[in-house]
Backbone bond lengths (Angstrom), bond angles and torsions (degrees), N, CA, C in turn:
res aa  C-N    CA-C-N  psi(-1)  N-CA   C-N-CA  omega(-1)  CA-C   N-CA-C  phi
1 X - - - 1.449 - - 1.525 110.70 -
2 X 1.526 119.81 -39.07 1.564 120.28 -177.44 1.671 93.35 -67.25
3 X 1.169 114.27 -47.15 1.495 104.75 -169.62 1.558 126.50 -46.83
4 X 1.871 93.95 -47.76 1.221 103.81 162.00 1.654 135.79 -52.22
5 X 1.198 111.23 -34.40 1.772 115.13 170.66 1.202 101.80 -86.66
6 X 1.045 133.31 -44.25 1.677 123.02 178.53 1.792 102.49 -47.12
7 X 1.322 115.74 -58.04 1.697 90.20 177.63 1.395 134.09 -94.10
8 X 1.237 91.96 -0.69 2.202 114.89 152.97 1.666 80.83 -37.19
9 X 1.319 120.88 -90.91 1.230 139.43 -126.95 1.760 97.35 -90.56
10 X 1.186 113.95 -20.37 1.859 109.21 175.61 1.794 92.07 -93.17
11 X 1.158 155.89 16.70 1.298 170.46 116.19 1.640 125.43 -44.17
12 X 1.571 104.27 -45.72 1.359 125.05 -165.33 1.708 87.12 -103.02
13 X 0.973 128.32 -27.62 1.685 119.14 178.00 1.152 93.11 -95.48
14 X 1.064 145.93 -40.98 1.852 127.02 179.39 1.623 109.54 -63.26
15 X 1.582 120.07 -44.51 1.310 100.31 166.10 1.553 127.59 -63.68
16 X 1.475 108.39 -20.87 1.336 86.01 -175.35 1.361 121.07 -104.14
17 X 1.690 121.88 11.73 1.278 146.17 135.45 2.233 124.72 -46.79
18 X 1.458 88.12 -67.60 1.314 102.85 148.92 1.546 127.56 -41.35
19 X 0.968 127.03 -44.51 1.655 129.51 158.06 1.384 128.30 -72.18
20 X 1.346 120.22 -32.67 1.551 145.73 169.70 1.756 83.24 -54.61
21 X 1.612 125.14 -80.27 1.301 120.59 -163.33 1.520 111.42 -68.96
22 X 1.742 118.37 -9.96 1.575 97.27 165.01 1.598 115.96 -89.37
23 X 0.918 107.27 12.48 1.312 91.93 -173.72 2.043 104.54 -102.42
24 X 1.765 95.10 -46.67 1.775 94.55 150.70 1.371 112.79 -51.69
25 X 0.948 141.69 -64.08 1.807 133.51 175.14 1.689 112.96 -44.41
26 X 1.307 124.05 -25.12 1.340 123.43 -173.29 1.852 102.75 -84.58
27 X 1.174 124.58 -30.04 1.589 140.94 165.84 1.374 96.52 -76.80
28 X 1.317 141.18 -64.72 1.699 137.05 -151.87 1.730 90.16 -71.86
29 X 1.001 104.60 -61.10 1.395 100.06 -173.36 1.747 141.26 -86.07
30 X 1.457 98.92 24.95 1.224 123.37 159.20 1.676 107.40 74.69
31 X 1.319 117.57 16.30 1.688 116.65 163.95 1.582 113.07 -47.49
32 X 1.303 94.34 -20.98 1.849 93.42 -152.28 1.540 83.25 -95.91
33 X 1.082 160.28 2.58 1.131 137.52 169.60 1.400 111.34 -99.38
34 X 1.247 127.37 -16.59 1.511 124.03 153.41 1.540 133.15 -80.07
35 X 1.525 102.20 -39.28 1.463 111.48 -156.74 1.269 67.48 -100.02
36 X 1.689 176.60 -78.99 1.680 127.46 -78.71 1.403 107.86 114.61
37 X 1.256 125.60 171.00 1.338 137.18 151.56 1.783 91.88 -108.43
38 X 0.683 137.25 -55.09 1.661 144.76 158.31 1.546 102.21 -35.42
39 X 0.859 123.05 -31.20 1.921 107.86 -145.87 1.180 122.24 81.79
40 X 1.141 122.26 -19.02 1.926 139.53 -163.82 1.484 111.94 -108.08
41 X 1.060 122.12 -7.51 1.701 117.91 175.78 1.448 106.38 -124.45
42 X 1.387 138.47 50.24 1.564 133.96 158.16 1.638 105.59 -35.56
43 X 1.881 81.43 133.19 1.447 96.11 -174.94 1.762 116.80 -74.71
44 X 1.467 116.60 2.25 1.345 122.54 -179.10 1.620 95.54 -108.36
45 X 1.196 144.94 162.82 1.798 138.64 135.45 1.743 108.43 -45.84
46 X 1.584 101.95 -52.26 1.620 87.32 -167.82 1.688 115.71 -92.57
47 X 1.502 125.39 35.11 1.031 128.97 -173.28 1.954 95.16 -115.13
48 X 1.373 119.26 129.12 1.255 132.11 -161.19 1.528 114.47 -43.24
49 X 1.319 138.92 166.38 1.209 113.29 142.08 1.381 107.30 -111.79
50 X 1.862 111.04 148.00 1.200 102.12 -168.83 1.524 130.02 -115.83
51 X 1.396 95.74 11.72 1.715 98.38 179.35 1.319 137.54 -59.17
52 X 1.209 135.57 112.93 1.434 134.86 -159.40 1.540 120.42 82.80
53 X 1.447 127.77 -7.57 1.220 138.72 125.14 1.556 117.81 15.45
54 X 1.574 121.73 97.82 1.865 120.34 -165.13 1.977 81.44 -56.03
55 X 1.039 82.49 143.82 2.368 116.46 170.42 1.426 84.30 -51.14
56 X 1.206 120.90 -88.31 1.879 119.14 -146.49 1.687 99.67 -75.29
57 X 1.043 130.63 9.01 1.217 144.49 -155.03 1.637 84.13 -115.78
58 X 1.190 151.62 -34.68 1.944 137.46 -118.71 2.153 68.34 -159.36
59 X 1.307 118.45 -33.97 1.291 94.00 -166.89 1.790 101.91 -104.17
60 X 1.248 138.06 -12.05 1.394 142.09 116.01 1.243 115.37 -0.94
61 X 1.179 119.26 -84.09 1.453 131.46 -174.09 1.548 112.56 -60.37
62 X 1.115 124.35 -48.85 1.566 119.70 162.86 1.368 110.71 -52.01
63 X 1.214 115.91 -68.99 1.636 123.54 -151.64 2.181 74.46 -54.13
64 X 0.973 128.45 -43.51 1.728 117.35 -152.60 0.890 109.16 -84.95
65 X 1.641 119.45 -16.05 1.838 119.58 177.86 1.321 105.81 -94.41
66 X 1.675 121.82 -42.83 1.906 114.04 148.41 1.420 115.46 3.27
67 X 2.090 90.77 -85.46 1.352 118.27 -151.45 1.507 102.31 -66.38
68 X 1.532 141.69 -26.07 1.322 152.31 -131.93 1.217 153.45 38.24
69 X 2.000 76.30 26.44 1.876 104.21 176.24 1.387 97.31 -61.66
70 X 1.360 128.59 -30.10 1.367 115.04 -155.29 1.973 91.23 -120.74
71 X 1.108 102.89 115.24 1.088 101.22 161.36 1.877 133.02 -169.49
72 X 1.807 86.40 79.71 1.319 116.56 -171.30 1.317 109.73 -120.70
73 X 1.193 108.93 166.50 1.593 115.50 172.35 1.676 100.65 69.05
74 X 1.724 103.54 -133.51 1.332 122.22 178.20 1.519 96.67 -89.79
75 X 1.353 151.26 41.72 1.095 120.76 154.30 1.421 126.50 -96.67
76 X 1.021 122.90 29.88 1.446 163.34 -150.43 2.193 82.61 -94.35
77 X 1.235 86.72 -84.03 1.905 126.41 169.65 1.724 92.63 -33.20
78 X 1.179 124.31 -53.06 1.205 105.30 -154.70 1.801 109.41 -105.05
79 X 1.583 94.55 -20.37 1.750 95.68 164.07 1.672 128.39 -34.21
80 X 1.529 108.08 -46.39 1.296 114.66 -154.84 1.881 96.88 -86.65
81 X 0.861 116.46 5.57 1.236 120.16 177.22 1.935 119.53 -110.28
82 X 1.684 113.07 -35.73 1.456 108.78 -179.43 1.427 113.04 -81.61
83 X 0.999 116.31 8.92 1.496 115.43 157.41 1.473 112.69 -57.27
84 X 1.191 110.89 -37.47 1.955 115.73 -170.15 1.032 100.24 -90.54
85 X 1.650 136.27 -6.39 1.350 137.09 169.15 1.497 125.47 -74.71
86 X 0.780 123.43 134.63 2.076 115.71 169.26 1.101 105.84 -106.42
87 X 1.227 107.11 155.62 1.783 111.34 -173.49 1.560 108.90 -60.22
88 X 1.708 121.78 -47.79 1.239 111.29 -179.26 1.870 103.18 -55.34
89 X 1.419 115.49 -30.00 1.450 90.06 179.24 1.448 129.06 -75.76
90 X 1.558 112.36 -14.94 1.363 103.57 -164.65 1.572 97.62 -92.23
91 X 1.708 119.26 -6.00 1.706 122.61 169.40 1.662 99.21 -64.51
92 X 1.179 128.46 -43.71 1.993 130.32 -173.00 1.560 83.33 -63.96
93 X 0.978 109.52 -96.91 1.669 121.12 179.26 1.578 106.26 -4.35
94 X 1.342 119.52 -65.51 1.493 102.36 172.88 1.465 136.11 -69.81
95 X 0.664 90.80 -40.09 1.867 119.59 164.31 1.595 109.72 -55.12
96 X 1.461 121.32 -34.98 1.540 121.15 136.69 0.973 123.37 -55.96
97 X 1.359 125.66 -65.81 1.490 128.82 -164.06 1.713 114.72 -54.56
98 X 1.260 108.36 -30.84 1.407 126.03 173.81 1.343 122.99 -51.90
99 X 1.490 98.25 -48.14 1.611 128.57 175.84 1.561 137.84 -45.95
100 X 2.213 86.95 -39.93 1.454 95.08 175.77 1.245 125.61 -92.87
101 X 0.803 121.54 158.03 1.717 145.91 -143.86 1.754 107.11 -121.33
């Protein structure tokens, strides 16, 4: 049973560590100048807004505009930038984006 709450709680501090660094990764890596400091004010009309955005849903779409499975719409805009991303970063990053409210 101790074992069991000990990684309840080393689980529940990695997510909420993990969010601490997406949200620094969402500033370092320049989300916030398109999408918002919110997620809710994209600096284009037809560029998404992404706050509260499902996790595997927001980290999908990166990992596929990266790779150049995805490359429709505005992901044109967002190509030249996930190069500086790593996959563990764009998992924080979603896992933020999810977060905001």
């Amino acid at each position: 049973m101790k074992t069991m709450l000990f990684i309840a709680a080393a689980l529940l501090a990695c997510g909420t560590a993990q969010a601490a660094d997406g949200a620094k990764l969402y500033a370092e890596k320049t989300c916030v100048a398109c999408h918002g400091k919110d997620g809710k004010k994209p600096l284009m009309a037809d560029y998404p807004k992404i706050a509260g955005q499902n996790a595997k849903y927001a980290e999908r779409q990166m990992l596929d505009i990266k790779s150049g499975a995805r490359a429709n719409g505005n992901s044109a805009a967002m190509k030249g930038v996930m190069h500086l991303v790593s996959d563990a970063e764009i998992k924080a990053i979603a896992e933020y984006v999810a977060s905001m409210k």
